[in-house]
C-alpha positions in Angstrom: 47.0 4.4 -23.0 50.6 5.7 -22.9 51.2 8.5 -20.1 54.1 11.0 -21.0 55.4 12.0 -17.3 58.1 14.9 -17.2 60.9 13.1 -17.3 60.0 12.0 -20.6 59.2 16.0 -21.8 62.8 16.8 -20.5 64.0 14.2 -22.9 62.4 15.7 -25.8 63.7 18.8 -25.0 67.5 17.4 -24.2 66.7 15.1 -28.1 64.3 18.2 -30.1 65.7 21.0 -29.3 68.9 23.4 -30.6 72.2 23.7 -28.3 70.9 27.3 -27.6 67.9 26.0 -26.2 67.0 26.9 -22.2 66.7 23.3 -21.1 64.0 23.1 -18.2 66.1 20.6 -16.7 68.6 23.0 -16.3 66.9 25.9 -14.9 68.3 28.0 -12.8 65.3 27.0 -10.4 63.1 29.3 -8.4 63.1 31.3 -5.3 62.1 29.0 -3.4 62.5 25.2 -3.6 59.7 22.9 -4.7 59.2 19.3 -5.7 59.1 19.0 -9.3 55.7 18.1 -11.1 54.8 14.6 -12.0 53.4 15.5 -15.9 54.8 19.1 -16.6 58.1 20.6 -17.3 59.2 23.4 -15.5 58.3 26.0 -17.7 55.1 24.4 -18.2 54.6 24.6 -14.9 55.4 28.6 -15.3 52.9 29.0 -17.8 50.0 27.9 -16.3 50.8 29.2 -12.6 50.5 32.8 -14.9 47.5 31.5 -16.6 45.6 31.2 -13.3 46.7 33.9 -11.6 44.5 37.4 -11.0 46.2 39.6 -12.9 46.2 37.6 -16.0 42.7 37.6 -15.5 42.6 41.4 -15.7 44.1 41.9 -18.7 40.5 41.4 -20.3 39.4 45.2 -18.6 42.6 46.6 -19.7 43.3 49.1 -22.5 45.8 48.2 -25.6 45.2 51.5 -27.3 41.4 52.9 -27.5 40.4 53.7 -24.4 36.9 52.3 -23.6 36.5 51.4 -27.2 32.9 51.4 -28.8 33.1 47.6 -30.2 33.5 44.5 -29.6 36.7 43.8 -31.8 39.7 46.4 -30.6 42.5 44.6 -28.9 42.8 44.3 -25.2 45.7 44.0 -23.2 44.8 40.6 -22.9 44.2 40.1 -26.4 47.4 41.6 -27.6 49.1 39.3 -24.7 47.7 36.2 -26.6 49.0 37.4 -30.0 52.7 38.1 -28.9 52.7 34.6 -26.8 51.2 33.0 -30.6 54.1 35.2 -32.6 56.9 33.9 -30.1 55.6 30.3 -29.9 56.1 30.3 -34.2 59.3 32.0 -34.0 60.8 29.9 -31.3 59.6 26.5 -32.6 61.0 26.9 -36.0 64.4 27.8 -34.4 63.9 24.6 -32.4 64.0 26.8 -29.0 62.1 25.9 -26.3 58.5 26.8 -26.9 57.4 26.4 -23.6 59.6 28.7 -21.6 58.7 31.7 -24.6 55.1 30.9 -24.0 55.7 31.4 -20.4 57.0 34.7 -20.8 55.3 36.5 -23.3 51.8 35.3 -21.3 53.2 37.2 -18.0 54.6 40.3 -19.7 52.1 42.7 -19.3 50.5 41.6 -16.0 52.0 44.5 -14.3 50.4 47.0 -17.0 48.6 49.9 -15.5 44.8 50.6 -16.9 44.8 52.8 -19.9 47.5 51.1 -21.2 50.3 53.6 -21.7 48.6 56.9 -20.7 48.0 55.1 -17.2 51.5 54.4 -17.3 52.7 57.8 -18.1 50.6 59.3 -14.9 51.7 57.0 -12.7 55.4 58.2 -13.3 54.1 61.7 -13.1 52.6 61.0 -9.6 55.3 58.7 -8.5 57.4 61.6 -9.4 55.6 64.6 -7.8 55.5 62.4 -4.6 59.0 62.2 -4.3 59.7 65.6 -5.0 59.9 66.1 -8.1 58.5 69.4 -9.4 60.5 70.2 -12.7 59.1 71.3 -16.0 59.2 68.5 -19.1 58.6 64.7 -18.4 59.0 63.4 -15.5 61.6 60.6 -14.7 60.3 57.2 -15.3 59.9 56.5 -12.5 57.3 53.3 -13.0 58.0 51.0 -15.5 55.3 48.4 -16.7 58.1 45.6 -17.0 59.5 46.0 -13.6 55.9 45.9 -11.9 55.1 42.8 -13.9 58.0 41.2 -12.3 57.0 42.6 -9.0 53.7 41.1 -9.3 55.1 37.7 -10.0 57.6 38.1 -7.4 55.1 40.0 -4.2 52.1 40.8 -4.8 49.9 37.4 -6.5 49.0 34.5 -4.3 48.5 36.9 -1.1 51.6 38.2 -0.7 53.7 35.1 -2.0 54.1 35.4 -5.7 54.0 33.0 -8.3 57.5 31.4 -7.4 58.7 31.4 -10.9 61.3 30.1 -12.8 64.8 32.5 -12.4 64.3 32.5 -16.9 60.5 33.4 -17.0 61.5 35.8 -14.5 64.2 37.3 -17.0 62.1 37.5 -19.6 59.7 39.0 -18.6 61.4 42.3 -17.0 63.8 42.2 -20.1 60.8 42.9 -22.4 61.1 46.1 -23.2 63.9 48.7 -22.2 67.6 48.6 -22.7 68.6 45.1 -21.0 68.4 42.1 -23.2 66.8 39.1 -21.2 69.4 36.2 -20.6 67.8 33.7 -23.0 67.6 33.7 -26.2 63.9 32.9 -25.5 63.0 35.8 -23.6 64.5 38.1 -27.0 62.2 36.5 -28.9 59.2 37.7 -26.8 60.4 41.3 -27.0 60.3 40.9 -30.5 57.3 39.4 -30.8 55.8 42.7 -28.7 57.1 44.9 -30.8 56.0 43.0 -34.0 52.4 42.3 -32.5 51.5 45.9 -31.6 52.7 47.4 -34.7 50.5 45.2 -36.6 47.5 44.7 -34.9 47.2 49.2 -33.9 47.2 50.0 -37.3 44.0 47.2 -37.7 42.3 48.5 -34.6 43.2 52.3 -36.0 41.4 51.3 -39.6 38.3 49.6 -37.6 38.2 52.7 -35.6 38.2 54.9 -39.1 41.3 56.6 -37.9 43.2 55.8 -40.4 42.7 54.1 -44.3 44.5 51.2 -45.7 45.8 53.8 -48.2 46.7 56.2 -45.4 49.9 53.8 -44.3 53.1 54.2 -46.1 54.5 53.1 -49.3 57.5 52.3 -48.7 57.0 50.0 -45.7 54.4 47.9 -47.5 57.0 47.3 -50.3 58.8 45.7 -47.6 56.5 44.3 -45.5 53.4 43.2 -47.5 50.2 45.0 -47.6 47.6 43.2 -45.2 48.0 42.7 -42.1 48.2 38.6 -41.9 51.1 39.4 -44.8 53.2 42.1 -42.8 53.6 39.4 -40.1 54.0 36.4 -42.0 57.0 39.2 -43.4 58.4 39.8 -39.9 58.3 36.3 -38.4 60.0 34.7 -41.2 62.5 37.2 -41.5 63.2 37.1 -38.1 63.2 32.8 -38.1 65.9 33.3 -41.2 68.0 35.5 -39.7 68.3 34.5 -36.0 69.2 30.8 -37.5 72.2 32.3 -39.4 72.6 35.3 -36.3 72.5 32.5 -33.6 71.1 35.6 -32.0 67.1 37.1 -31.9 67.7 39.2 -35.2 65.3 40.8 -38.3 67.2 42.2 -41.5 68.3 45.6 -41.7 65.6 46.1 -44.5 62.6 44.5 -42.5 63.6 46.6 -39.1 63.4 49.5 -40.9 60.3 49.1 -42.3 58.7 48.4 -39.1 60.1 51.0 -37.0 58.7 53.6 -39.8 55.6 51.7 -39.5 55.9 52.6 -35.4 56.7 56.0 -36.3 53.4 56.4 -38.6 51.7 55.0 -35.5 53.1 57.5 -32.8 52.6 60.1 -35.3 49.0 59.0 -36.7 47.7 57.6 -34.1 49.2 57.6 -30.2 49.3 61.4 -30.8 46.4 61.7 -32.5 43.8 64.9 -31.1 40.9 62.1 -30.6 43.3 59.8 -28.7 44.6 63.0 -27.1 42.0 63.8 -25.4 41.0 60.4 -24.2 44.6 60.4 -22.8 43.9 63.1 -21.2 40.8 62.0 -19.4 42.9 58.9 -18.7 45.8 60.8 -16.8 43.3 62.8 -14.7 41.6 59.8 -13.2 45.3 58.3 -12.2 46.2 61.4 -11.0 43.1 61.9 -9.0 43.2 58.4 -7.8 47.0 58.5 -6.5 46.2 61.6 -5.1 43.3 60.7 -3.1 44.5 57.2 -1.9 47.8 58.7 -0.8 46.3 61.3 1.7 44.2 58.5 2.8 46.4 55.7 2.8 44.1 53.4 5.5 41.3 53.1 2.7 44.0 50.9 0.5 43.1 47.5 0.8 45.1 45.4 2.9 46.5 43.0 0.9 48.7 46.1 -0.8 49.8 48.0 2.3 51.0 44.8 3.8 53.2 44.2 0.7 54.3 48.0 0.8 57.1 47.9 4.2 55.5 50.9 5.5 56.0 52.7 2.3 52.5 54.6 1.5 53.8 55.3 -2.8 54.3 51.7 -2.7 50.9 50.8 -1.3 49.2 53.0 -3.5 51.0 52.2 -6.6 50.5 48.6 -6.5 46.4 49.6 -5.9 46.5 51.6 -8.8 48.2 49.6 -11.1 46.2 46.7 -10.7 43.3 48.3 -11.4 41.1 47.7 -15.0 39.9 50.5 -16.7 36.8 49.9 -15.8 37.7 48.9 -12.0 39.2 53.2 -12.3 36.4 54.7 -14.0 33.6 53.2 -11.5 35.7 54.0 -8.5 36.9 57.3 -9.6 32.6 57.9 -10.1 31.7 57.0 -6.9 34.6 59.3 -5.2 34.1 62.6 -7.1 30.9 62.8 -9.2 27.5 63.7 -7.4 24.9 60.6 -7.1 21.9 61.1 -8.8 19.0 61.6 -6.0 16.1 58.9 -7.1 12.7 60.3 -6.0 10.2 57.6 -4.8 8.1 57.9 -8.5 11.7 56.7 -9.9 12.0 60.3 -11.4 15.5 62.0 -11.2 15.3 64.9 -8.8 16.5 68.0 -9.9 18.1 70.8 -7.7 15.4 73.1 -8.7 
């Protein structure tokens, strides 16, 4: 039986792949120095370091959109992270990029994700910001960014306090994936496309499954553009994008298809993110962060150790990398047991009243 050994892979790449291709051979390497791997690439090496980490564990307890949805088929961070890694895989391969390194990133994107998806998000700049003196009317500065604390947790806080010692690219990509800044490879664009095209498709599915919104309810216009079911809209997208970028040599969609997704985004926000029923959920989300930061910041000695000793004495920090690690469910039971009375439990197994 034949054994392909890494060498071998980098010669595929150097043979297979486009000119605009990040070759793994040519990384810009890691942090700190390592031998190389015997069977994997370095990028392949990237990917499953991210695969076997904690916090890509976590993404399972995390919330996409619905918080603490009532079935068994909503998205998950997790889930959503597997859909934008299978989007950018497609894209990249057909423009002969390197498939490997786009897998990489789009898998660690998210791992810095706060529970409650964006409403956890949202609070944590608010208490990050009210900590640090800000007391101003309006939103507050952004002041936590989910990108920025994926990278951190790459970078400090997995593997006790050493990171993941990733590649300098994966790295890139994964802080460039949303926000102004373009990541350096054409790779890492891809992946921040492929976000954008994931979660616009798959919250107007979890929207209809939660009766929120009716196939009918969505926009004519966009569906003459995009297609009308949700396999169609991203076969639309992906090719568009594949056809484009080839003649772009850049990570493009057509004026016509960018359009027609951003209204589609729009609907969304307007629909569904700002919805009254997700609203109030939100609502209920921001109070347990807030009451969580608060609580863990006047009491900084109950944080567990592994986050204070990342934090260089900085008690935010500490408390910020606690919180943002958390799952949704990891929040909810803690935030229980700190501020809702226990039920007293009388010997006959009876709840005892105060009466």
């Amino acid at each position: 039986m034949f054994v392909v050994h890494r060498q071998d892979l980098e010669a595929r790449e150097r043979e297979a792949l486009s000119p605009d291709a990040a070759l793994s051979e040519d990384s810009e390497g890691r942090a700190h120095s390592c031998d190389p791997d015997d069977l994997r690439t370095e990028y392949q090496r990237d990917r499953d370091k991210i695969i076997h980490c904690k916090a890509f564990r976590r993404l399972s307890h995390k919330t996409q959109v619905f918080l603490a949805p009532m079935g068994d088929h909503y998205r998950t961070r997790l889930t959503h992270t597997l859909e934008v890694a299978q989007i950018s895989r497609t894209i990249a391969r057909a423009l002969a990029l390197n498939e490997d390194l786009t897998e990489a990133i789009a898998l660690g994107h998210d791992l810095g994700h706060t529970p409650f998806g964006h409403a956890g998000e949202d609070a944590l700049c608010e208490c990050l910001a009210r900590a640090t003196g800000w007391h101003g009317a309006g939103l507050p500065p952004r002041l936590f960014r989910h990108n920025l604390q994926s990278l951190r947790v790459v970078e400090r806080i997995e593997n006790e306090g050493r990171g993941l010692n990733l590649t300098a690219e994966v790295r890139d990509g994964i802080a460039c994936h949303t926000g102004d800044q373009q990541a350096e490879t054409l790779e890492g664009r891809i992946v921040a496309l492929s976000d954008r095209i994931a979660y616009v498709n798959h919250d107007i599915d979890d929207a209809i499954r939660a009766g929120m919104l009716q196939a009918d309810d969505l926009p004519a216009g966009p569906l003459a553009v995009l297609g009308s079911t949700h396999s169609a809209r991203i076969q639309t997208m992906v090719e568009d994008c594949v056809h484009v970028s080839a003649q772009a040599g850049d990570v493009r969609m057509s004026p016509a298809v960018w359009e027609a997704m951003m209204e589609l985004r729009a609907f969304l926000f307007d629909r569904v993110y700002h919805s009254p029923s997700v609203a109030g959920e939100v609502r209920k989300a921001h109070h347990v962060v807030r009451a969580l930061f608060g609580y863990y910041l006047d009491r900084v000695d109950l944080v567990p150790d592994e986050y204070r000793a990342l934090s260089d004495d900085y008690d935010v920090r500490a408390v910020t990398d606690f919180i943002a690690g958390m799952t949704d469910r990891y929040a909810i039971h803690l935030y229980e047991s700190l501020f809702v009375p226990r039920s007293f439990v009388g010997e006959a197994g009876s709840e005892i009243s105060g009466n």
